[in-house]
C-alpha positions as CSV (number, residue, x, y, z in Angstrom):
1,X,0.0,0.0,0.0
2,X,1.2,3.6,-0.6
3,X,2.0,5.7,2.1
4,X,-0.5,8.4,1.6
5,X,-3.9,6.7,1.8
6,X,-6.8,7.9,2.8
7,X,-7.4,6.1,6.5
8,X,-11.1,6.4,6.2
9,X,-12.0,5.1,2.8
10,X,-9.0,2.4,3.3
11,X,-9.1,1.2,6.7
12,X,-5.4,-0.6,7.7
13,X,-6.2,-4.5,7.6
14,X,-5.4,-5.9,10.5
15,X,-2.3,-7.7,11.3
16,X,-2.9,-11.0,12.6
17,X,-6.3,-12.5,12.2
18,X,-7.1,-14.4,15.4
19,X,-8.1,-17.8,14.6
20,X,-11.3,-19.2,16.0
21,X,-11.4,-21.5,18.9
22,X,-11.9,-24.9,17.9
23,X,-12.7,-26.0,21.2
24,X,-16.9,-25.2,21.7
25,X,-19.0,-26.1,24.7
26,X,-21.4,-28.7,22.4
27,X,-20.1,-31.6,20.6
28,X,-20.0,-31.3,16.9
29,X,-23.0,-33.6,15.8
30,X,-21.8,-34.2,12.5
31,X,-18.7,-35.6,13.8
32,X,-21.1,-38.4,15.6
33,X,-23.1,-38.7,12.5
34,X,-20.6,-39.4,10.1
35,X,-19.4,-41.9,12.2
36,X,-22.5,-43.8,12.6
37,X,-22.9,-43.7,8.7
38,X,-19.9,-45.4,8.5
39,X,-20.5,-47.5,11.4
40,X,-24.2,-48.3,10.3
41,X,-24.1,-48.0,6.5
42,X,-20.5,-47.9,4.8
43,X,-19.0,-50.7,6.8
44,X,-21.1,-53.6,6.2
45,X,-21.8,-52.5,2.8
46,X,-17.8,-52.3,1.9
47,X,-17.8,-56.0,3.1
48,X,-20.5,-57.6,1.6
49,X,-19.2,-55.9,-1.4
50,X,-16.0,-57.2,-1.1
51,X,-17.6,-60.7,-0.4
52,X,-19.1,-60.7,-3.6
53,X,-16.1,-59.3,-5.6
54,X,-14.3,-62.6,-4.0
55,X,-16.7,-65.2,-5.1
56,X,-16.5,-63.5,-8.8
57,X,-12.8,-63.8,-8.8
58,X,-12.6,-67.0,-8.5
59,X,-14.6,-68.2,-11.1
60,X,-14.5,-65.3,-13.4
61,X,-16.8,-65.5,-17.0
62,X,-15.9,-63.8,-20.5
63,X,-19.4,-63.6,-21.6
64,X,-17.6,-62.3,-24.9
65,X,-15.6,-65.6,-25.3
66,X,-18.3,-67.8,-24.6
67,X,-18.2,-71.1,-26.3
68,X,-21.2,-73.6,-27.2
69,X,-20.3,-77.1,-26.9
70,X,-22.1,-78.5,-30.5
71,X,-25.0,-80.4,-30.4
72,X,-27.1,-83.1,-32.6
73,X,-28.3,-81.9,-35.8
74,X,-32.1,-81.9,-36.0
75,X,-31.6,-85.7,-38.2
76,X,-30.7,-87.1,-35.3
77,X,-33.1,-86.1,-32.6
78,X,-35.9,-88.7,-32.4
79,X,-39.3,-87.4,-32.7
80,X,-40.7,-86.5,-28.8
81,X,-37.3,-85.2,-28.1
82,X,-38.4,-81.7,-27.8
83,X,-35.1,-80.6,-25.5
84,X,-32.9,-81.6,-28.2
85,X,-34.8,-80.2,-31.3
86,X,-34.7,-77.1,-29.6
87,X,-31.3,-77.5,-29.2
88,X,-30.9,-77.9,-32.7
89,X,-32.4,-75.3,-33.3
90,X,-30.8,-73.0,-31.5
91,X,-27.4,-74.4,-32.9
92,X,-28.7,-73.9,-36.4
93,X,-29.4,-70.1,-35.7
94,X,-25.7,-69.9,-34.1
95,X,-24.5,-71.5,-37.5
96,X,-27.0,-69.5,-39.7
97,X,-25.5,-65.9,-37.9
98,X,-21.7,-67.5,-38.6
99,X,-22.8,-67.7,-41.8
100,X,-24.0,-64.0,-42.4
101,X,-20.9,-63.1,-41.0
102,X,-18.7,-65.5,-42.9
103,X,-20.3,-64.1,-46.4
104,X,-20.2,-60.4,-44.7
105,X,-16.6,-60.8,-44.6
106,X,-15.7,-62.0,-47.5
107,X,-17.5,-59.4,-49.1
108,X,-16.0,-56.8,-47.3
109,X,-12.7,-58.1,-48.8
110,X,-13.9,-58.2,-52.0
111,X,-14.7,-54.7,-51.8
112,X,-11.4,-53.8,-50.2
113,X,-9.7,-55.0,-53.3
114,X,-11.9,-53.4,-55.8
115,X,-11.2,-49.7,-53.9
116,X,-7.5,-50.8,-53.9
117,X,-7.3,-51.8,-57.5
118,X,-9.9,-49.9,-59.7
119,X,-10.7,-50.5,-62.9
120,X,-8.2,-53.2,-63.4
121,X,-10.2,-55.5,-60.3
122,X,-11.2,-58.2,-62.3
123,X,-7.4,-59.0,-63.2
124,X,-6.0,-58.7,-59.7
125,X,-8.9,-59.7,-57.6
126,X,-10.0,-63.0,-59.2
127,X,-9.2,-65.2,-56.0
128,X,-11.5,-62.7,-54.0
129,X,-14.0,-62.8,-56.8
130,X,-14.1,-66.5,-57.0
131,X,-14.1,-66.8,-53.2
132,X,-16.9,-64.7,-53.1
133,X,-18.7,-66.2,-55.5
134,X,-18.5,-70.0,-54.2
135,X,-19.3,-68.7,-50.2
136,X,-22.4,-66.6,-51.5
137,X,-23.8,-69.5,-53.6
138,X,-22.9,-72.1,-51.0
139,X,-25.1,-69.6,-48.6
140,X,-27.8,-69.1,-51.5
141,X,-28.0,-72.9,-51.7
142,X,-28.6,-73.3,-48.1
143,X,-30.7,-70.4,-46.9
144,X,-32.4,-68.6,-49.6
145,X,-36.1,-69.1,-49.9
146,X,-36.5,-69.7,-45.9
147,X,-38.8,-67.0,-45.7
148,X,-39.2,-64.7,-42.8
149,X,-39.6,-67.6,-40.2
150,X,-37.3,-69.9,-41.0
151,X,-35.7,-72.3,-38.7
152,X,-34.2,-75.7,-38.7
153,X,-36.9,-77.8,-40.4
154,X,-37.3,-75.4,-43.1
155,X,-33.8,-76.0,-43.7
156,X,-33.5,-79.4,-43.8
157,X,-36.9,-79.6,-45.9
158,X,-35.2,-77.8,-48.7
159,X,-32.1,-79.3,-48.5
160,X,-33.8,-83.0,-49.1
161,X,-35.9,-81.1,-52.0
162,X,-32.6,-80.2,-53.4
163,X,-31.0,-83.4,-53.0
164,X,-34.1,-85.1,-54.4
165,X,-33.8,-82.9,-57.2
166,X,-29.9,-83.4,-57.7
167,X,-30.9,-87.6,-58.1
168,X,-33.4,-87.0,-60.2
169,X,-31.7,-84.9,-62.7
170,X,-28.9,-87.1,-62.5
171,X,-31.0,-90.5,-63.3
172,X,-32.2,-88.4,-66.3
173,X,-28.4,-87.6,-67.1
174,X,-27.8,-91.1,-66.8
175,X,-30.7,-92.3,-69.0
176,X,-29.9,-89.7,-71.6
């Protein structure tokens, strides 16, 4: 501060601030409340916590790396077995979302090298080309036609129609 301030629109700050007495007539209550929330609440919570993060760490479960063990195909489930058609069932969905993904990815390949390459993709992408082909018409053969509730037994129904047709045309071949 300068030395020539005015005293009675600046008053001098004092010196020392006296600090306040901690020590009060009353207990603090909040000191006793605090402690019964953590005697009450926070304790037995932190332990039954703990408890359970135990248990989970011994047997600990990937839910992303989860693997099915593989079950009968729907052929060879007799015909009141109802747990293991739906077991088959559900195995044929797994296998029918591989699939998407299977075709999904070798598409996106195929693409990948027609970006990279350009015009000239026909030349220099014929092993993704022909890959491509033979995985979409392997899952054309299998799946197409389904219709939107398609499931196991629609599945196998058109695979025997197929293969019914296959011996047929090749009796006729045969014949011929």
């Amino acid at each position: 501060m300068p030395d020539n301030w005015d005293k009675d629109v600046y008053p001098e700050p004092p010196r020392r601030t006296p600090a306040p007495s901690p020590q009060t007539s009353l207990p603090n209550p909040i000191t006793y409340l605090s402690k019964a929330f953590d005697l009450l609440v926070d304790r037995p919570v932190t332990l039954v916590r703990d408890f359970i993060d135990r248990q989970h760490a011994k047997n600990r479960f990937y839910y992303y790396h989860r693997q099915f063990r593989r079950v009968p195909d729907i052929t060879e489930c007799t015909e009141k077995d109802v747990l293991c058609m739906y077991e088959a069932e559900m195995q044929w969905q797994r296998d029918y979302k591989v699939d998407q993904e299977i075709v999904n990815i070798i598409q996106e390949r195929m693409k990948a090298c027609q970006q990279r390459e350009g015009d000239s993709y026909q030349q220099n992408c014929a092993q993704e080309l022909e890959q491509f082909t033979q995985v979409s018409k392997a899952y054309q053969d299998r799946y197409h036609d389904l219709g939107a509730h398609y499931s196991a037994r629609k599945c196998l129904a058109k695979q025997k129609q197929r293969m019914l047709k296959e011996r047929k045309a090749a009796k006729e071949a045969a014949a011929a």
